[in-house]
C-alpha positions as CSV (number, residue, x, y, z in Angstrom):
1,X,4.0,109.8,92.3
2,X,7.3,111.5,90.5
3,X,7.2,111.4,86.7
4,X,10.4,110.1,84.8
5,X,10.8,111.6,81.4
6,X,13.8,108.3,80.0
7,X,15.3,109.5,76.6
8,X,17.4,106.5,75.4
9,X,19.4,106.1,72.3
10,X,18.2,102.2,71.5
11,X,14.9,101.0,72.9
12,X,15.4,97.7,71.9
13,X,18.2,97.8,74.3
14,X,17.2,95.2,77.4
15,X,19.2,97.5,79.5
16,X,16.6,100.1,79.0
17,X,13.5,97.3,80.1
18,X,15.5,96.8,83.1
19,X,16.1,100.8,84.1
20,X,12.3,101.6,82.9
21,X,11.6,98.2,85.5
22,X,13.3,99.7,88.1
23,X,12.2,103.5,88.5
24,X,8.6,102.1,88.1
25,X,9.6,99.4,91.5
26,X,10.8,102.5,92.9
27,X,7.5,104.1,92.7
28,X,8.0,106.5,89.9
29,X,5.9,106.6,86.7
30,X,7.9,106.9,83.6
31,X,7.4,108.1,79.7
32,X,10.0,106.8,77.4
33,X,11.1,108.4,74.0
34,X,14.6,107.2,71.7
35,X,15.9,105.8,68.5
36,X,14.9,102.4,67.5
37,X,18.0,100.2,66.0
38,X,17.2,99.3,62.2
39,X,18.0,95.6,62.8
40,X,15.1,95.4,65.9
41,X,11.5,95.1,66.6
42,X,9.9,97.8,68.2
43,X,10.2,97.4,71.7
44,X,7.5,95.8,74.2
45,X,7.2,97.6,77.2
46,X,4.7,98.1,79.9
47,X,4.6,102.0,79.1
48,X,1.7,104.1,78.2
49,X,3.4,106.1,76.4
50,X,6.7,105.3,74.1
51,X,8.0,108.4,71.5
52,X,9.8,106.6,68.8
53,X,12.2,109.7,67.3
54,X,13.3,107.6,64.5
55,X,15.7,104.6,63.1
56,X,19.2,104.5,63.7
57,X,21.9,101.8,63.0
58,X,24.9,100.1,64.9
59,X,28.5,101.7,63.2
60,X,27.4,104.7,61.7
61,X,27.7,107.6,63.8
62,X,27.2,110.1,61.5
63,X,23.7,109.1,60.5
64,X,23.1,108.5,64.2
65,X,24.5,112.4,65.2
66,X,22.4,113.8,62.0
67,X,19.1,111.7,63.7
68,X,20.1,112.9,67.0
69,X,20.0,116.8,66.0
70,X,16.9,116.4,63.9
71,X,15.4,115.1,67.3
72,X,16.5,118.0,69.2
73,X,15.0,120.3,66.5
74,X,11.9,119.0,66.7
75,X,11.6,118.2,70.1
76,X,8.7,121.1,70.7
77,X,6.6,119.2,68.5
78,X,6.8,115.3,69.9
79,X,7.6,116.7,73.4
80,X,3.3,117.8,73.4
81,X,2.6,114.1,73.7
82,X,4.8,114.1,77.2
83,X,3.6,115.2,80.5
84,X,5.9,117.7,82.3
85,X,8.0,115.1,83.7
86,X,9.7,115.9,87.4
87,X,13.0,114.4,85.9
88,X,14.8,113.7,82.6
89,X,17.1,111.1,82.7
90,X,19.1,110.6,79.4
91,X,20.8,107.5,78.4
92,X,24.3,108.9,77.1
93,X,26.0,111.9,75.6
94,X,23.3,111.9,72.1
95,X,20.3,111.8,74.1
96,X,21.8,114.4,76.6
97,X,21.7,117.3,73.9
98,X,18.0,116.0,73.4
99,X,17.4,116.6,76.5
100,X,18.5,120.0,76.6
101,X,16.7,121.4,73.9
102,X,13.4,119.9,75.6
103,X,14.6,121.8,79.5
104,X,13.6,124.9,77.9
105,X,10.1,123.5,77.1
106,X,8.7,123.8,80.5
107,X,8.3,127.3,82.6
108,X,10.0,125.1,85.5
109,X,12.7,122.5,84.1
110,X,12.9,119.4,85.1
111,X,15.9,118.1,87.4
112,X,17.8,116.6,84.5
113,X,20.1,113.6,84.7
114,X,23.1,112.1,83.0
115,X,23.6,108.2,83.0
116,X,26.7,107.5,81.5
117,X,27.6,103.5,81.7
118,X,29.9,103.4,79.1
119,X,33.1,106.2,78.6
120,X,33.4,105.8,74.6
121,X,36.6,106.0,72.9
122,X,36.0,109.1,71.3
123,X,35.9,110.9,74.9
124,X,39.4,109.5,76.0
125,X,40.8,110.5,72.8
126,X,44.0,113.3,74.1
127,X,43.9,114.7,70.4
128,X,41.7,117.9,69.4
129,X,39.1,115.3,68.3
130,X,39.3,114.2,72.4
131,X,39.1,117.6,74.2
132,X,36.2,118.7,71.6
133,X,34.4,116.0,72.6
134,X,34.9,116.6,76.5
135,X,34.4,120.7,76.0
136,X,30.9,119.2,74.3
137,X,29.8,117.1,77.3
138,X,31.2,119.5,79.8
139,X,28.7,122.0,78.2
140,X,26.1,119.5,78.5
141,X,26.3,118.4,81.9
142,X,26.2,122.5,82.7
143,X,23.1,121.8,84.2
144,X,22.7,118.4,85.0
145,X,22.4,117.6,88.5
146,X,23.3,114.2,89.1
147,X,25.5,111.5,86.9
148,X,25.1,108.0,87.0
149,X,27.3,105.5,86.2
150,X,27.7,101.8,86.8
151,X,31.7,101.3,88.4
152,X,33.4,102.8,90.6
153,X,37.1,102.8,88.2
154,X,34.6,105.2,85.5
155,X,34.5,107.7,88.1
156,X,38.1,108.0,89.2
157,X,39.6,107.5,85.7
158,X,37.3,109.9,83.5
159,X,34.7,111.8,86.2
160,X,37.4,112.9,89.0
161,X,39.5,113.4,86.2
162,X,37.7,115.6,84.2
163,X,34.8,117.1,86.3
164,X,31.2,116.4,86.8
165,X,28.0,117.4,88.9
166,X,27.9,114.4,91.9
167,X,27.6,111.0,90.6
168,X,25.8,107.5,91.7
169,X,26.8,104.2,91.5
170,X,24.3,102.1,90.2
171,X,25.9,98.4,89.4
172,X,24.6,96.6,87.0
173,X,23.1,94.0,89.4
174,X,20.4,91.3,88.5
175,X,16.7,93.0,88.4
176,X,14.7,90.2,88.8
177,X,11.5,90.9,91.4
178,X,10.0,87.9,90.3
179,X,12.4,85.4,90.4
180,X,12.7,83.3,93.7
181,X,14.4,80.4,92.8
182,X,18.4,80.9,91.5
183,X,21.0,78.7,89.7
184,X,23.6,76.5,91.0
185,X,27.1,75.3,89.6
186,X,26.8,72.0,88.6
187,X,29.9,70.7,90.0
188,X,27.3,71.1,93.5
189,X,25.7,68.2,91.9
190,X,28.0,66.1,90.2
191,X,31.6,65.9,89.2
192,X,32.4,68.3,86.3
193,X,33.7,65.6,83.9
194,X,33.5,67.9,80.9
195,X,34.2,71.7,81.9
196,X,31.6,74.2,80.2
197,X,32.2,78.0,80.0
198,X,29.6,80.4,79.6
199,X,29.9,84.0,77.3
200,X,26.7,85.5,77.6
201,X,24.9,89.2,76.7
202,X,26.2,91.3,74.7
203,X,29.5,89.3,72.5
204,X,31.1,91.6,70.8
205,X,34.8,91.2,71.4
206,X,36.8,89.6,68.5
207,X,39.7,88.2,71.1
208,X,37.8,86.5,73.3
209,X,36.2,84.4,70.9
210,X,38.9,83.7,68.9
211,X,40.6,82.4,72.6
212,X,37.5,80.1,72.9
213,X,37.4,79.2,69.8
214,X,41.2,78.0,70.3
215,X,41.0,76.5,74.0
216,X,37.9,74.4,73.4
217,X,40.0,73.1,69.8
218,X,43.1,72.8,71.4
219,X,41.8,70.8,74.5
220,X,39.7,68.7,72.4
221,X,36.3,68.7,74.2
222,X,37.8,68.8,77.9
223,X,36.5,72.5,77.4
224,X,33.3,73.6,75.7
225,X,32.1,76.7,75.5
226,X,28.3,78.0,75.3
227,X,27.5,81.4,74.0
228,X,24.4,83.0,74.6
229,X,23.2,86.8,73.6
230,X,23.3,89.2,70.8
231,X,26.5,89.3,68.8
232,X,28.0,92.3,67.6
233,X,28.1,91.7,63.9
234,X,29.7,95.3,63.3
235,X,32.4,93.7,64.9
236,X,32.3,90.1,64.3
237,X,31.1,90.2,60.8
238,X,31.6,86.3,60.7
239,X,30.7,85.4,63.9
240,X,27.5,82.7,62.9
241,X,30.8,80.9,60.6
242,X,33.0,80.8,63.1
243,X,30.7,79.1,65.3
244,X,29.7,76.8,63.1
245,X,33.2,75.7,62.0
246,X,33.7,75.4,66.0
247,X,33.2,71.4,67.0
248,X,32.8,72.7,70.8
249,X,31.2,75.8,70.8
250,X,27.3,76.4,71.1
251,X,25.2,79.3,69.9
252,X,22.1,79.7,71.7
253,X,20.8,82.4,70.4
254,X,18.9,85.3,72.2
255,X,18.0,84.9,75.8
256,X,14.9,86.3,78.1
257,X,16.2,88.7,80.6
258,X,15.3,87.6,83.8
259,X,13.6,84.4,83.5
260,X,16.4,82.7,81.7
261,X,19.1,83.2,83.7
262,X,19.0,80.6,86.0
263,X,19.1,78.0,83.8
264,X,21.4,79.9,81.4
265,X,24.4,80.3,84.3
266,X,24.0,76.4,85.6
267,X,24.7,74.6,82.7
268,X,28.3,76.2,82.9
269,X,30.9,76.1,85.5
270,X,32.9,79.4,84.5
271,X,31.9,83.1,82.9
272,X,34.2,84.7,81.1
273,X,34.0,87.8,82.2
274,X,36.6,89.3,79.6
275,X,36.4,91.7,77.2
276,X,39.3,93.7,74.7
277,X,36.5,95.6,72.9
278,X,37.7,98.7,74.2
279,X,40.8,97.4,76.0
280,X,42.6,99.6,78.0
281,X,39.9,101.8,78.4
282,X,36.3,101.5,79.3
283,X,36.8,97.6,79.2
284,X,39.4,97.9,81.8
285,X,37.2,99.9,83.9
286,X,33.5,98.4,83.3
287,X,31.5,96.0,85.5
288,X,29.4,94.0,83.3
289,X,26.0,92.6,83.2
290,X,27.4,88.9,83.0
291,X,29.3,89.3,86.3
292,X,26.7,89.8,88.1
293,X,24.3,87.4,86.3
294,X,26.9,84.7,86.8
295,X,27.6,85.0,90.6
296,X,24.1,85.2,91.2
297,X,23.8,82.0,89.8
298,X,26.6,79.8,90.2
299,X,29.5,80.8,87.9
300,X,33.1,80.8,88.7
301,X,34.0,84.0,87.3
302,X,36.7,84.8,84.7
303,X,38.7,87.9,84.8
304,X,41.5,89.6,83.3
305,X,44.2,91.0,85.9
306,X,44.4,94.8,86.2
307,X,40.5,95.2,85.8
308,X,37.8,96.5,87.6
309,X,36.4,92.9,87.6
310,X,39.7,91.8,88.7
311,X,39.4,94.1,91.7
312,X,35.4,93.2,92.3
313,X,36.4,89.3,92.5
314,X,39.5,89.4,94.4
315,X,37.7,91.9,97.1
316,X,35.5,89.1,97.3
317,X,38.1,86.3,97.2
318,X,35.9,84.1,94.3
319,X,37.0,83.2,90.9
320,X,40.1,83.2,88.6
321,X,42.1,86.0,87.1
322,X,43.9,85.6,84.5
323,X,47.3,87.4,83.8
324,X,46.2,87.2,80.0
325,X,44.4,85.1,77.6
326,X,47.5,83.5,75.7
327,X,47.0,79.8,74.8
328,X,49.6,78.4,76.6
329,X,47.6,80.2,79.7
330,X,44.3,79.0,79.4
331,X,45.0,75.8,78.8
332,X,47.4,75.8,82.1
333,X,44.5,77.3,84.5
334,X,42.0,74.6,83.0
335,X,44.6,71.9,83.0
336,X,44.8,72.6,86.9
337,X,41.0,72.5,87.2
338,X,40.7,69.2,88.7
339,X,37.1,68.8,90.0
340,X,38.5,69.3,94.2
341,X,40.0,72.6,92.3
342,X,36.6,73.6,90.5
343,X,34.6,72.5,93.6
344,X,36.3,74.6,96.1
345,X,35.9,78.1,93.6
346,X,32.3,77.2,93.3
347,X,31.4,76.7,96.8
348,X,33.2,80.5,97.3
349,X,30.5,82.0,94.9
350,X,27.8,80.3,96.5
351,X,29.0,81.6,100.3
352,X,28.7,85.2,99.1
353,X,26.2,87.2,100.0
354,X,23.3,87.3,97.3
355,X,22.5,91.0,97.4
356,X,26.1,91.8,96.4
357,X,24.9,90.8,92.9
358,X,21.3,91.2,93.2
359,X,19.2,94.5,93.0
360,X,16.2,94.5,95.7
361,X,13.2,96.4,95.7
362,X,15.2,99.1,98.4
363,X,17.5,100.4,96.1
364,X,14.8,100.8,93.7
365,X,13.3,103.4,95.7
366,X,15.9,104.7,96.6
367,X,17.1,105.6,93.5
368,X,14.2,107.3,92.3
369,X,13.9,109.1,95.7
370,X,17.7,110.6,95.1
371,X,16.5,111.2,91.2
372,X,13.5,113.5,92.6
373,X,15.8,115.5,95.4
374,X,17.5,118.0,94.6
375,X,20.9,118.1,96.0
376,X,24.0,120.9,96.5
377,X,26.3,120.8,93.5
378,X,29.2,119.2,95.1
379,X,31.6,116.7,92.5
380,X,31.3,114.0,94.9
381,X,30.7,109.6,94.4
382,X,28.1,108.5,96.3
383,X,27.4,104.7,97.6
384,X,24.3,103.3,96.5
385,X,22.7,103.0,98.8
């Protein structure tokens, strides 16, 4: 059974559950060691063994880079707790240089891995500040032997762009082995009336709820929206305000990844799969979790024209995109949503095919099986599989 050595810059992250999930379905066993966020419990998963290399906090990279070193420096010491592991995958450019320092542990290095599913701004940057930051990572990935990544628009705007050992889609599809029974629109089951849409995960984009907030005001109730996750307070400091002052906007809190998805995605007809954090850039070229989540189950998806979610949608001819997110624009698309209208996009989700937005056990193991193989160092993007 191959050993997976996971180093991960928040372990509170449900992101990391769900990768951890999905090398052990692929048959691997896996050790886990990262930073915990300040603000978060210590995580609960079904590891033997988790190395908790200390406290970190959201919005201040400096303290996080200082953290970062100091685990590098000692990584002799905390590695002795680890087996040999067959490979090292690390979670981001921080957790890379970790990794390096602990490839020289071992008479016989691990295959060592970069998963890279987000491009920060730093790294697009075309001041000296940019290409310092790119000469670092190139230097990093000098012996890295595979990338992964989560969309297909990360790997021709920054990877073709600016080189990389060969790179594997993994999307960001639903991981859930023990699920069997999915959401549904509700307009299947009864005319919309009141038309619901659904922000969910991670909220941290200041525009798109302030648009909410404004549609579901402006139209008076004939929109409400439901938010669901774990906002961003670095970035909306006065989010739990704002939602309060909001007569048609719901805060649900935190939500359990899997299990409360299905109910989560049906009691909305649209997911607003939008996002300006980083707009222009990586928000432009992501696929997000939410996507996925909400065609699985039901959701007329959301998007903003000139996106990689734009292009995901329209290849598969569901949902609504959006030229912008002006007022005068939302309330005309929602004005035209008469419940024929909402009907006819909800029936095109439910027609797709539900492994487009579902992972199965296959790719699982054949993930891990590509992870544990070494390959000829050729730049290339390859399918998943």
């Amino acid at each position: 059974m191959p050993k997976i050595l996971y180093l991960v810059h928040n372990l509170a992250d449900p992101a990391v559950g769900r990768r951890v999930a999905m090398f052990r379905q692929g048959g691997a066993e896996v050790e886990l060691a990262g930073f915990r966020r300040g603000d978060a419990p210590p995580p609960r998963l079904p590891l033997d063994r988790v190395v908790e290399l200390d406290v970190t906090h959201d919005g201040r990279m400096l303290q996080r880079m200082r953290a970062t070193l100091a685990a590098a420096w000692r990584a002799p010491r905390w590695a002795k707790q680890l087996r040999r592991p067959d490979v090292i995958v690390a979670r981001n450019l921080e957790m890379l240089g970790v990794a390096q320092r602990l490839m020289r542990i071992w008479a016989v290095p691990p295959i060592l891995v970069y998963e890279c599913l987000d491009i920060h701004r730093l790294m697009l940057r075309t001041d000296r500040v940019g290409q310092a930051m790119r000469a670092l990572e190139q230097q990093l990935m000098r012996n890295v032997e595979l990338v992964i990544t989560s969309s297909p628009a990360f790997v021709r705007h920054y990877f073709d762009r600016y080189g990389s050992p060969p790179v594997r889609l993994v999307e960001n599809k639903v991981f859930a082995p023990d699920i069997s029974a999915f959401g549904s629109n509700p307009v299947l089951a009864a005319d919309p009336g009141v038309l619901r849409v659904g922000w969910f995960g991670a909220l941290r984009c200041n525009r798109s709820l302030a648009a909410l907030q404004a549609l579901s005001q402006r139209l008076d109730g004939h929109v409400k929206v439901t938010l669901a996750g774990r906002p961003a307070l670095t970035e909306l400091g006065d989010f739990h305000r704002r939602v309060a002052q909001a007569p048609h906007i719901q805060f649900r809190g935190a939500f359990a990844y899997p299990q409360d998805l299905p109910a989560l995605y049906s009691a909305v007809h649209f997911v607003w799969a939008i996002d300006f954090f980083e707009a222009g850039l990586n928000s432009n070229w992501l696929l997000p979790n939410r996507l996925y989540e909400g065609c699985l189950n039901g959701a007329i998806p959301i998007a903003l024209a000139g996106t990689e979610t734009a292009r995901f949608i329209e290849r598969l001819g569901i949902g609504v995109v959006l030229p912008d997110i002006a007022q005068d624009t939302l309330v005309s698309m929602f004005a035209a949503m008469t419940p024929a209208r909402v009907l006819e996009l909800a029936a095109g989700v439910a027609a797709q095919e539900r492994l487009t937005f579902l992972c199965e056990a296959r790719e699982c193991s054949d993930l891990v099986h590509r992870l544990t193989t070494r390959q000829p160092a050729t730049a290339v993007l390859e399918a998943a599989a």
